[in-house]
FIGUVO-756066 format. One record per atom (N, C-alpha, C): z negated, x negated, y negated. Coordinates in steps of 0.02 Angstrom, whole numbers, padded with zeros to 5 digits, always signed. Layout:
# residues N
ZXY...
END
This chain:
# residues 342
+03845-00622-06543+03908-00603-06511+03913-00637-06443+03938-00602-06408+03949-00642-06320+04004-00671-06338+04032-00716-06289+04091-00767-06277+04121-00731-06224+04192-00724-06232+04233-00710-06176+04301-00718-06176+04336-00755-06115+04381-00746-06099+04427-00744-06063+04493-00761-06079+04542-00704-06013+04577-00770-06004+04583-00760-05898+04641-00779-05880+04717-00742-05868+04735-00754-05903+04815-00726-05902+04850-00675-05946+04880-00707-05975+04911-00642-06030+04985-00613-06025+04978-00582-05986+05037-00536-05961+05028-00497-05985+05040-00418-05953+05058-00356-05990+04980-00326-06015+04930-00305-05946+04875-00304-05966+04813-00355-06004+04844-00433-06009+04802-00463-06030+04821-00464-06117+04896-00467-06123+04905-00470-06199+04961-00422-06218+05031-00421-06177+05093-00400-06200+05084-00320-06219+05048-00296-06186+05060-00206-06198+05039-00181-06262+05009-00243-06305+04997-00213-06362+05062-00234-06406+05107-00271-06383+05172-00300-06436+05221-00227-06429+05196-00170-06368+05237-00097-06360+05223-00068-06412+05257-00057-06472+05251+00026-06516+05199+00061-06478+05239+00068-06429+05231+00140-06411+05141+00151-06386+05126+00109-06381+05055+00095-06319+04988+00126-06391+04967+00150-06364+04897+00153-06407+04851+00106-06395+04839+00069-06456+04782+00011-06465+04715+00033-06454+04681-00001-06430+04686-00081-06379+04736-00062-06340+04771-00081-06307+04803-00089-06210+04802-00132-06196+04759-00188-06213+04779-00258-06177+04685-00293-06186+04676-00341-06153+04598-00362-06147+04602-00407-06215+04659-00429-06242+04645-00495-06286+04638-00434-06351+04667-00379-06384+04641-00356-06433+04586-00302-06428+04575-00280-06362+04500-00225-06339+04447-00290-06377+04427-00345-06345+04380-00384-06366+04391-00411-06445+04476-00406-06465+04455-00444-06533+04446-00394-06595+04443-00352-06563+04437-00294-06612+04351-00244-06577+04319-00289-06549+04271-00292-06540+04210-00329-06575+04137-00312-06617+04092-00333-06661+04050-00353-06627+04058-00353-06576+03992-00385-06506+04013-00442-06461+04093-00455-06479+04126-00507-06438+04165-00554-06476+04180-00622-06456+04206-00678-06472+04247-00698-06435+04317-00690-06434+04364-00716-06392+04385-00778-06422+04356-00829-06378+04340-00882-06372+04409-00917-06351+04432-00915-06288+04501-00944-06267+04540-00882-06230+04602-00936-06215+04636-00889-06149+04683-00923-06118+04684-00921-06061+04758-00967-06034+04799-00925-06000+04852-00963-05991+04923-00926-05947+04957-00986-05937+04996-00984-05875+05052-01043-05853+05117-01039-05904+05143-00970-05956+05188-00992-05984+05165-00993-06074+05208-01040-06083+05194-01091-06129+05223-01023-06201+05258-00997-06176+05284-00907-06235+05225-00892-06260+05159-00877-06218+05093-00835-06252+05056-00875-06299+05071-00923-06298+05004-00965-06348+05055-00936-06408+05113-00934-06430+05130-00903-06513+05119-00821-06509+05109-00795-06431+05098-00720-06423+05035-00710-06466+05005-00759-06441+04912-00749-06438+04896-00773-06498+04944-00790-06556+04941-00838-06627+04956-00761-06658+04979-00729-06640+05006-00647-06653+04944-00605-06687+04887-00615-06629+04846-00577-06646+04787-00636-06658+04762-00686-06657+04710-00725-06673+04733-00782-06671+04735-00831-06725+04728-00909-06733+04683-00940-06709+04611-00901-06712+04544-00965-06669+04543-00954-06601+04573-00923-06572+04552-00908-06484+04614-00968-06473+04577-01028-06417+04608-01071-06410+04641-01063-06349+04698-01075-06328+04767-01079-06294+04740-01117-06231+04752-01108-06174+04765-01152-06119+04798-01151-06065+04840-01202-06037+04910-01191-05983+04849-01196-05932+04795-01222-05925+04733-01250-05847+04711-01204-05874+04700-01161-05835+04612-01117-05811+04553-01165-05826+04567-01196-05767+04500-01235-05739+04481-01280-05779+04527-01300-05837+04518-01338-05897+04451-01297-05949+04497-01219-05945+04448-01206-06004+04386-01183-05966+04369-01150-05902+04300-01148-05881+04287-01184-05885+04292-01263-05885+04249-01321-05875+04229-01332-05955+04279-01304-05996+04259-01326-06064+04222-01272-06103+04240-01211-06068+04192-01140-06125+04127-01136-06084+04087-01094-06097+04022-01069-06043+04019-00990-06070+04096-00953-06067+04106-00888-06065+04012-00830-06044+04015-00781-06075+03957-00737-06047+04022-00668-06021+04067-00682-06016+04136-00638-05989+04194-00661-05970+04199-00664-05925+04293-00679-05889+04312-00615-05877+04375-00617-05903+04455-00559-05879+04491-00584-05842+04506-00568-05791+04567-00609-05747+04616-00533-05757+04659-00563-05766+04739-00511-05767+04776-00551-05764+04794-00591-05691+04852-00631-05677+04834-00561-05613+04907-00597-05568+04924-00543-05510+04865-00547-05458+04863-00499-05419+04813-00483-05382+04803-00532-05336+04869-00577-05287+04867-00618-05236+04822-00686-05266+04819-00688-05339+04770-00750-05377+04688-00732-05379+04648-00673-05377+04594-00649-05394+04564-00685-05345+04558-00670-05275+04510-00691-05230+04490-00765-05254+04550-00786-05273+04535-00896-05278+04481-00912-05336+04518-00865-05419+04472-00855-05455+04418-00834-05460+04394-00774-05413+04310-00745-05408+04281-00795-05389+04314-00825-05333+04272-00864-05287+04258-00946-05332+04288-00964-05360+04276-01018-05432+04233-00992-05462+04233-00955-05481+04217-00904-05551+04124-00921-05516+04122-00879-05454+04054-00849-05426+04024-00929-05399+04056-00991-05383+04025-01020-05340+04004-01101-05407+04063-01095-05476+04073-01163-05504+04057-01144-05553+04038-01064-05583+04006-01064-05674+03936-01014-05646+03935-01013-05723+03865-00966-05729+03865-00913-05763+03947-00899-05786+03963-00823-05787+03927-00766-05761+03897-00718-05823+03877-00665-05798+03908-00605-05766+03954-00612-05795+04020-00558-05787+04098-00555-05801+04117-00532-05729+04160-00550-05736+04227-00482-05748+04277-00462-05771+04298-00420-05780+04384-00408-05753+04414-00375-05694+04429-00402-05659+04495-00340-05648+04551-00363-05657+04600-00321-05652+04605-00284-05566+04630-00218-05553+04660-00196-05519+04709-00222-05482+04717-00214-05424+04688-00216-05352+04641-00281-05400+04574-00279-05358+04525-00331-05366+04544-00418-05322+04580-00369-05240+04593-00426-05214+04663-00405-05205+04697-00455-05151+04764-00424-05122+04755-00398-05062+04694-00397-05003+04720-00378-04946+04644-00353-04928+04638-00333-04853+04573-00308-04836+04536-00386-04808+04580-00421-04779+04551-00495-04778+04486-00525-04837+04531-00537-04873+04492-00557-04964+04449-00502-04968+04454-00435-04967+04418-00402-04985+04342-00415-04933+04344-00442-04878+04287-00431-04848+04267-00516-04857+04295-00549-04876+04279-00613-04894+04237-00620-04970+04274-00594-05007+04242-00587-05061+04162-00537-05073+04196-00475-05022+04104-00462-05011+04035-00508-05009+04066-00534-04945+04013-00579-04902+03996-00642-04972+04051-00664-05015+04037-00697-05047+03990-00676-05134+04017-00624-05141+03963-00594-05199+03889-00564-05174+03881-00558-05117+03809-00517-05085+03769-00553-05103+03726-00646-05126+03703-00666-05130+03701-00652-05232+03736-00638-05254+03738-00631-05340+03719-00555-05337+03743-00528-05311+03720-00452-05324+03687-00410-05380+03617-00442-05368+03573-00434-05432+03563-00446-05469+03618-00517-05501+03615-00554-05562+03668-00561-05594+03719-00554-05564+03792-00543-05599+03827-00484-05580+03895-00481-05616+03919-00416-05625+03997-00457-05600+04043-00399-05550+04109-00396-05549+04127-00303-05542+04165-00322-05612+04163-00247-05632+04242-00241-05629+04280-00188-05588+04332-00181-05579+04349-00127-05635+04455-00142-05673+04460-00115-05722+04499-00051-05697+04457-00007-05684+04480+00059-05681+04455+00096-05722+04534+00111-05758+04521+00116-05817+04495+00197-05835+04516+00227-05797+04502+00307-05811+04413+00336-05804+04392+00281-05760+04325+00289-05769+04281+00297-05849+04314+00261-05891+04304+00253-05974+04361+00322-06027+04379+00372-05999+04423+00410-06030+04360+00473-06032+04360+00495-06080+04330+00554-06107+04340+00625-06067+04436+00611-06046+04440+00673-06005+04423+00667-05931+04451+00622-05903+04414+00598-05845+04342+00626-05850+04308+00582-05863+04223+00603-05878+04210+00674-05869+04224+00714-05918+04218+00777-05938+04251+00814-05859+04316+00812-05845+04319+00846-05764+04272+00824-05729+04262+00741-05711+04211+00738-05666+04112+00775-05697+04133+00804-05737+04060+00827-05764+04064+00897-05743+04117+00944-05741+04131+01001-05744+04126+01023-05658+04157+00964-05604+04124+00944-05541+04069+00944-05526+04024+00926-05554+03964+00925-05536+03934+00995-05570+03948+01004-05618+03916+01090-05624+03930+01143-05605+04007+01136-05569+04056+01190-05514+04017+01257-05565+04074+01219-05646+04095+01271-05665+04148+01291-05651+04192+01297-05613+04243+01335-05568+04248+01363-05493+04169+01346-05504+04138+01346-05407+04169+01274-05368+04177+01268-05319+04162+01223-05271+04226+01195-05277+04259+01129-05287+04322+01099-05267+04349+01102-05196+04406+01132-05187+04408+01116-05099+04480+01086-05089+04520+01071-05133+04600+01051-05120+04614+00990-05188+04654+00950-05161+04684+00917-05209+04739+00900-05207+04801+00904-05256+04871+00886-05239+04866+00841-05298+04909+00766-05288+04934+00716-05314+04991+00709-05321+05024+00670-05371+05102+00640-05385+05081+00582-05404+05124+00549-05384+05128+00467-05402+05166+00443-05385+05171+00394-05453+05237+00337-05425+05199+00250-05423+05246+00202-05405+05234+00134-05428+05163+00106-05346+05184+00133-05297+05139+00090-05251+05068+00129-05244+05057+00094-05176+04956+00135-05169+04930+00070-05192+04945-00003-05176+04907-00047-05225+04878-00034-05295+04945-00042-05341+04963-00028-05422+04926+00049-05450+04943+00104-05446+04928+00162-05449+04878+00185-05397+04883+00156-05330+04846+00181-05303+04778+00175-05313+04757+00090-05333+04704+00102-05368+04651+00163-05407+04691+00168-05461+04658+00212-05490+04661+00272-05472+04732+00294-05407+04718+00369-05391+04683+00382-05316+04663+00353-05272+04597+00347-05244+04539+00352-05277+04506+00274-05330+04457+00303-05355+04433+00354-05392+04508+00401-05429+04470+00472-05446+04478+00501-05389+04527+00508-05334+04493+00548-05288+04419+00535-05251+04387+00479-05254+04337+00464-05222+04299+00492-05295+04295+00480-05349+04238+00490-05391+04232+00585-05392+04295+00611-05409+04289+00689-05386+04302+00731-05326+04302+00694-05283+04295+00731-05223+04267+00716-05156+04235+00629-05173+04204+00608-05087+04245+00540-05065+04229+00504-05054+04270+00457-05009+04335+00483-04967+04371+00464-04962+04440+00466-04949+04416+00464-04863+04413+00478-04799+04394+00448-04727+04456+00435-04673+04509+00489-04699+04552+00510-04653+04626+00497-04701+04678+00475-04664+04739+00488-04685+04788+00480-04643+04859+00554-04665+04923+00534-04601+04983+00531-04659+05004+00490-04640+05088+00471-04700+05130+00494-04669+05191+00542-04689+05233+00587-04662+05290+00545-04699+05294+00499-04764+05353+00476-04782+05345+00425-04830+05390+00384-04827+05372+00298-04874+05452+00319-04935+05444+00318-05004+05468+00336-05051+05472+00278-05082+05559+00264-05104+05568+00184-05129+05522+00192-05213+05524+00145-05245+05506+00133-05313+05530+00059-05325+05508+00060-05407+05526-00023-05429+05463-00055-05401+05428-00036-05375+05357-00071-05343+05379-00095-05306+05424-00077-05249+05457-00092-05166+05445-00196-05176+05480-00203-05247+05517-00286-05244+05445-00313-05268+05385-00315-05281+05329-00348-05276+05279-00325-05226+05316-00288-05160+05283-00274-05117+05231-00200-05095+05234-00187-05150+05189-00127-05167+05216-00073-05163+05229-00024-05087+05263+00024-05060+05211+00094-05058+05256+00145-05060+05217+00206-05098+05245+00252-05036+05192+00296-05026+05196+00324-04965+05169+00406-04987+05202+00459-04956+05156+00517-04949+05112+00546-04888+05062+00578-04903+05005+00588-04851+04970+00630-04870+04951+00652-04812+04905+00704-04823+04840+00657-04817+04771+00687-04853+04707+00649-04838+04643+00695-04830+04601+00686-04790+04539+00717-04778+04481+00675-04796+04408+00686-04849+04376+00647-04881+04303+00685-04846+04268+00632-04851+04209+00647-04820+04170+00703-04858+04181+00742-04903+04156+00829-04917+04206+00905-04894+04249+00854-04823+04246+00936-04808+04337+00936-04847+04357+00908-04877+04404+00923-04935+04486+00896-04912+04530+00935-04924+04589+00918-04884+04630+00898-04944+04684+00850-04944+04722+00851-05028+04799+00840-04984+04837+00800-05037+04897+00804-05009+04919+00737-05076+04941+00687-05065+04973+00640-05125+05064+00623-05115+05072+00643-05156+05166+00648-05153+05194+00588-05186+05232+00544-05168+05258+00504-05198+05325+00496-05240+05337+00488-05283+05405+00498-05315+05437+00442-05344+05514+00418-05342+05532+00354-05366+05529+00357-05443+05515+00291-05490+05503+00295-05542+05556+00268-05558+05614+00281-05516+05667+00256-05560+05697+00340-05593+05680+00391-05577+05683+00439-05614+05644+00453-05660+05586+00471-05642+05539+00453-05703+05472+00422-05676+05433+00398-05745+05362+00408-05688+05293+00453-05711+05261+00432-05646+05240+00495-05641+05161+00500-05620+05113+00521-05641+05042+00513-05625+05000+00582-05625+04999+00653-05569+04987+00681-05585+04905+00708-05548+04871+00742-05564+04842+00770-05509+04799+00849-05524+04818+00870-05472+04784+00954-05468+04733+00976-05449+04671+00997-05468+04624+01003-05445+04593+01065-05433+04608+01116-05346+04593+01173-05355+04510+01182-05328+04514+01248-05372+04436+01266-05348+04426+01346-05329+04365+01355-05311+04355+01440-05269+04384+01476-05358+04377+01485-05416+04376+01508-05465+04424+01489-05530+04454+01421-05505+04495+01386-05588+04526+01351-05539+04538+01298-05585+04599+01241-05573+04591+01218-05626+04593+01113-05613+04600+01082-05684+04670+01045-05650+04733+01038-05709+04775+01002-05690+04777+00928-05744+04770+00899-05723+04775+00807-05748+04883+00801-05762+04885+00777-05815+04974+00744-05825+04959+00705-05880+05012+00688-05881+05035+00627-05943+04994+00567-05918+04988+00537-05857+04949+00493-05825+04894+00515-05858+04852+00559-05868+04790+00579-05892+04795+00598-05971+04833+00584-06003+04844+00586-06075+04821+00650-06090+04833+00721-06025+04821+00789-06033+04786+00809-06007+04733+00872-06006+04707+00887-05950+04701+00964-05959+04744+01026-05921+04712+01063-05926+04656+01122-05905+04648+01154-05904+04574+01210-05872+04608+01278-05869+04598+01302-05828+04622+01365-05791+04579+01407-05757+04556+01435-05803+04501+01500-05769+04545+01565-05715+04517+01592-05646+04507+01638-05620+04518+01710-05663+04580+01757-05661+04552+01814-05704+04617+01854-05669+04603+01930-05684+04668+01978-05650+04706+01968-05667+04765+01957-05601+04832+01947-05614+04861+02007-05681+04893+01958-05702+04960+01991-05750+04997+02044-05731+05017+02006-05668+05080+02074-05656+05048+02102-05592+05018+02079-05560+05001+02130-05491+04915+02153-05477+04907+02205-05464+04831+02249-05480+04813+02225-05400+04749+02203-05390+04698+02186-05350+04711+02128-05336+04759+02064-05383+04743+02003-05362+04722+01964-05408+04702+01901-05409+04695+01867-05463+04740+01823-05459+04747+01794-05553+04788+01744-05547+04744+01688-05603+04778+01634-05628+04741+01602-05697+04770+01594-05754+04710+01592-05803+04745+01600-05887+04700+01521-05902+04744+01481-05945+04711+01443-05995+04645+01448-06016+04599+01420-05998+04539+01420-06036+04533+01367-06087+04555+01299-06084+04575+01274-06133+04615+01196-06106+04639+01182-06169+04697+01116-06154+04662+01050-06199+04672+00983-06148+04656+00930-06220+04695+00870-06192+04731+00876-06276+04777+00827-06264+04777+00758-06306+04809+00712-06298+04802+00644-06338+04747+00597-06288+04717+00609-06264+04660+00579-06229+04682+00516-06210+04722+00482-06191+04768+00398-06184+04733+00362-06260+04734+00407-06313+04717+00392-06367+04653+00371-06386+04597+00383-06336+04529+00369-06324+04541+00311-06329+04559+00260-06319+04568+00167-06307+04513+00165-06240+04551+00171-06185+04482+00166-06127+04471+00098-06130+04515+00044-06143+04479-00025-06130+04438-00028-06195+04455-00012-06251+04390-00018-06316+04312+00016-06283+04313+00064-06238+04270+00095-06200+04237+00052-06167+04277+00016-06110+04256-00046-06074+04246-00121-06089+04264-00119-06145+04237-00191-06176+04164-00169-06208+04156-00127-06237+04097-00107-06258+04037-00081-06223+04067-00080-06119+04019-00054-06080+03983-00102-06054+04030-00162-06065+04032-00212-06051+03975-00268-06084+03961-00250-06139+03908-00283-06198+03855-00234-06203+03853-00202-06176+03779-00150-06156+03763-00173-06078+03805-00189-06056+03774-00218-05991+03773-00290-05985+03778-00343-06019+03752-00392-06046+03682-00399-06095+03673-00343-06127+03623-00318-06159+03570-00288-06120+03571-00276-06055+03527-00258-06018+03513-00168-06018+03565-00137-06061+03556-00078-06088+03596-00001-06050+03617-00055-05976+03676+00021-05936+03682-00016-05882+03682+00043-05831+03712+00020-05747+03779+00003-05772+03820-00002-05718+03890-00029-05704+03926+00041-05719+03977+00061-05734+03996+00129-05738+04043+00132-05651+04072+00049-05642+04103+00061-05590+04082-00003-05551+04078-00030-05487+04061-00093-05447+04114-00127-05412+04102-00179-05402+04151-00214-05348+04165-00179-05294+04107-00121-05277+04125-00093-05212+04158-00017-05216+04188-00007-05277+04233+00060-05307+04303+00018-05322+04287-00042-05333+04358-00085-05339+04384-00117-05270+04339-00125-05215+04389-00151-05151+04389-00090-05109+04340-00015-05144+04361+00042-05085+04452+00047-05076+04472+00068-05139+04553+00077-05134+04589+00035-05092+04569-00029-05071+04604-00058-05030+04605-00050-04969+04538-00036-04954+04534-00014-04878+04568+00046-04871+04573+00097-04912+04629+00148-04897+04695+00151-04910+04727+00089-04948+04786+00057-04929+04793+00031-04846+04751+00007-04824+04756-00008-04752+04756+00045-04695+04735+00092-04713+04716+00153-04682+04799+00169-04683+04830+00184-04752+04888+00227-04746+04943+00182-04718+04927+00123-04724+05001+00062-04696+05007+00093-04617+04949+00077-04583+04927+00087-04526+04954+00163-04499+04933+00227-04542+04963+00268-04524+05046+00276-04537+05054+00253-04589+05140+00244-04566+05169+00217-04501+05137+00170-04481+05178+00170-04432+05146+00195-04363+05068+00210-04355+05072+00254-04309+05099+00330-04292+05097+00336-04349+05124+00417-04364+05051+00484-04348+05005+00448-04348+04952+00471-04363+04918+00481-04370+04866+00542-04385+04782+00520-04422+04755+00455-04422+04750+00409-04446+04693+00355-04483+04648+00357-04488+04595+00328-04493+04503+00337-04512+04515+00258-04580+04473+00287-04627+04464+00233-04679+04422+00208-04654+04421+00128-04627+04354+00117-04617+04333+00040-04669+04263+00079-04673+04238+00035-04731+04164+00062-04751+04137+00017-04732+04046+00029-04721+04025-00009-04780+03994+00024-04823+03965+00000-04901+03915-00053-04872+03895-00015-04817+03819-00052-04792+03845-00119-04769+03869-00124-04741+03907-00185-04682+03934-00259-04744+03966-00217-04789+03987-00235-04846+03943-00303-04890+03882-00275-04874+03837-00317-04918+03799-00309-04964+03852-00240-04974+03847-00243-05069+03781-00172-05104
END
């Protein structure tokens, strides 16, 4: 069994599994303990509430208020960091320069700014080939995810050329993960102009949500709409093509397929019918997915599904759209993989 464990047990590190409502795993401390390949070994947090949280779900994973206490005391083959994003850069950079951690596993946003992000490059380029910082985006590990991005590449609907988005909760928070599927199904993100900044409960930890249009290096034009989540929230995205349409909802929970066929009501046009629907997919456990991708790549047995450099792209196109807000127009993402290091 590998050793691993987490700094911080907040919502993604422990609490989201104390939700009813959440489908198990949602949190890193029961993905791994309900894992046959892993040993959750410790975990710390600054409040002193989680050690009876963390007595909830395991008695032997030992408690700690110091971090730096228990790296000095475990020799982890896995770290989780899920404290807030403005803490990651301090931790990688411990993590990469003071253990011998193979891998490290690393909440969304990876860093907080494009600063860290090019600091932390320069500082992992020398590990590259021997360790792992694997950013947790999580949809990369969802079955339906997968399956659209598979259906992309066989343009069984012919060629993608448009994409419309909804989102709430920030381009940090959400944006994360809705960049990297636009970058995984449609091209790097290159271009963006923000026409309007949309409040949310994100606003009060800084994390402001904007709409824009974006142009991605295949040619491909989309459009991402922002909506306050104090009405509801909201994670959507549309994916048209020369022949179908797949539409993504329920933050991915749904996905459906829409074949090309003669309109219903009007003769010489087309319109689309259902080709098929799949739903429950939230229900996949994507972190049970990623703890387990996670011990095949400790095992020597799988690439990365995703890299450090799919986890600090999103940020650079947070910078892109700040920037175009207040110029009021077109942006260039800039961000050279090569330059990068990585």
């Amino acid at each position: 069994m590998y050793r691993s464990v987490i700094i911080g047990l907040g919502q993604i590190g422990l609490l989201y599994d104390l939700d009813d409502k959440r489908h198990k795993p949602s949190s890193h401390t029961l993905a791994y303990l309900n894992s046959s390949r892993f040993l959750l070994a410790a975990a710390s947090d600054s409040n002193d509430d989680r050690q009876l949280q963390l007595q909830q779900f395991s008695s032997e994973t030992s408690f700690y208020r110091d971090t730096l206490a228990m790296l000095k005391e475990h020799k982890p083959d896995v770290i989780s960091i899920c404290t807030p994003p403005e803490t990651h850069y301090e931790l990688l950079r411990y993590i990469l320069v003071h253990t011998d951690t193979k891998l490290v596993f690393c909440e969304k946003p990876v860093v907080a700014n494009v600063s860290e992000a090019k600091a932390i490059s320069a500082l992992y380029a020398p590990f590259a080939n021997t360790r792992y910082v694997v950013p947790n985006l999580t949809r990369r590990w969802n079955k339906g995810m997968k399956g659209i991005h598979d259906h992309i590449q066989k343009k069984t609907y012919g060629t993608l050329y448009r994409v419309h988005a909804r989102y709430t909760r920030g381009i940090l928070n959400t944006g994360s993960h809705l960049f990297d599927l636009l970058n995984w199904f449609a091209g790097n993100i290159n271009q963006v102009m923000v026409f309007e900044q949309v409040e949310t409960t994100a606003d009060r930890d800084g994390d402001l949500s904007y709409s824009f249009h974006f142009k991605t290096e295949k040619d491909l034009s989309g459009y991402a709409e922002a909506f306050n989540d104090a009405f509801y929230y909201m994670f959507e995205i549309d994916l048209y093509f020369e022949n179908g349409k797949i539409e993504i909802s329920e933050s991915g929970n749904k996905v459906q397929y829409l074949r090309q066929s003669p309109h219903r009501l009007f003769s010489g046009f087309n319109g689309l019918t259902v080709d098929k629907v799949e739903d429950h997919l939230l229900e996949d456990a994507n972190l049970q997915h990623a703890v387990n991708h996670l011990a095949d790549l400790l095992d020597g047995n799988a690439a990365p599904v995703c890299t450090l450099v799919d986890g600090l792209y999103p940020i650079y196109v947070s910078q892109a759209i700040e920037r175009s807000y207040h110029s009021r127009c077109w942006e260039p993402v800039v961000y050279n993989k090569q330059e990068s290091g990585l």
